[in-house]
C-alpha positions as CSV (number, residue, x, y, z in Angstrom):
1,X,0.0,0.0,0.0
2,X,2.8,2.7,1.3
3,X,4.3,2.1,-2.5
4,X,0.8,2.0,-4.4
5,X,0.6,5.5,-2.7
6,X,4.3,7.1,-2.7
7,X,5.4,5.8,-6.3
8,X,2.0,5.1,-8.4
9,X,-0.1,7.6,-6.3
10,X,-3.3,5.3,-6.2
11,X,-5.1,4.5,-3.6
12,X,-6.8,0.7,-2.8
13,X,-10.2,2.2,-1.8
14,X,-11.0,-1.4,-1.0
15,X,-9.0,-2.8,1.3
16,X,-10.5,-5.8,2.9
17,X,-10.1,-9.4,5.0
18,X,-10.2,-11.1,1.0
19,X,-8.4,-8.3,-0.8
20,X,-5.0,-9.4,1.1
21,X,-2.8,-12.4,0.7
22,X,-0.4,-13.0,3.0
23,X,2.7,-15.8,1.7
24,X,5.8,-16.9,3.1
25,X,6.2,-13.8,4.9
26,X,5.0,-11.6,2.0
27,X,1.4,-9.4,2.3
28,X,0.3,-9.0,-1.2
29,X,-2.8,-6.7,-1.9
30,X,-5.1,-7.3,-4.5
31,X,-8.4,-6.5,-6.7
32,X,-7.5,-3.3,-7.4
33,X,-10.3,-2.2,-10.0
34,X,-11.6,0.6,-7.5
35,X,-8.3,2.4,-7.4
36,X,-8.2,6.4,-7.3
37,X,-5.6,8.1,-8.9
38,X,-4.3,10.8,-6.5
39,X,-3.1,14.1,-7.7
40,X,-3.0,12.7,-11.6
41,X,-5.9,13.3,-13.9
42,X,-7.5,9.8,-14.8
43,X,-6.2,9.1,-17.9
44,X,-2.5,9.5,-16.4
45,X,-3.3,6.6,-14.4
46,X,-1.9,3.4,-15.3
47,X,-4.1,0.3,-15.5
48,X,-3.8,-3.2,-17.4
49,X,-6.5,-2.9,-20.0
50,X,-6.1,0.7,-21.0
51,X,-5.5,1.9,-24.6
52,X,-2.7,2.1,-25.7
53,X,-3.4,5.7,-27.4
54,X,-4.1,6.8,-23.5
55,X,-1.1,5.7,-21.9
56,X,1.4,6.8,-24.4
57,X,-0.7,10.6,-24.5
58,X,-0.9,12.3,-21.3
59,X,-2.7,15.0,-23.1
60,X,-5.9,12.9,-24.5
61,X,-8.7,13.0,-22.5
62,X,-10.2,9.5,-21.3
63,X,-13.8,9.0,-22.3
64,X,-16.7,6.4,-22.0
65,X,-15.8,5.1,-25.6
66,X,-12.6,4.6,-24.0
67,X,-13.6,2.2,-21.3
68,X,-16.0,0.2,-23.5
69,X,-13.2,-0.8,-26.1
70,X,-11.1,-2.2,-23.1
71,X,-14.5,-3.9,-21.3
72,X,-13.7,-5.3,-25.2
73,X,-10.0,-6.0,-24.6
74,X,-11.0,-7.5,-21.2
75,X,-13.8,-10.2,-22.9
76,X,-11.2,-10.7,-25.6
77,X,-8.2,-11.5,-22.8
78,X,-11.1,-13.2,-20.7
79,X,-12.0,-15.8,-23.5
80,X,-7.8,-16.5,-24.6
């Protein structure tokens, strides 16, 4: 969590009993698909599924049409 905040600037926002694994010593957090960016507009946030036109373009704003063409990368990924 203290690097998700101090070098990605996200936050969890749902941190929970099943959202962390802990192994050989390690705690691992997971599902992270209700992170917040902090101090970064949205589409300077990194995520898995995001286009690729987004990432590489700080300056393009990230729309609805946006999101549905990864939920279509995602069913894509999902189905391989």
């Amino acid at each position: 969590h203290d690097n998700a905040f101090n070098k990605a600037r996200v936050l969890h926002h749902d941190i929970s009993v099943g959202n962390i694994l802990i192994t050989k010593g390690k705690e691992i957090l997971i599902d992270w698909d209700l992170l917040k960016c902090i101090n970064k507009e949205p589409s300077k946030c990194d995520k898995q599924f995001m286009l690729a036109s987004l990432v590489m373009n700080n300056n393009v704003l990230h729309t609805f049409v946006d999101d549905l063409e990864s939920v279509f990368y995602v069913i894509i990924w999902l189905m391989l």
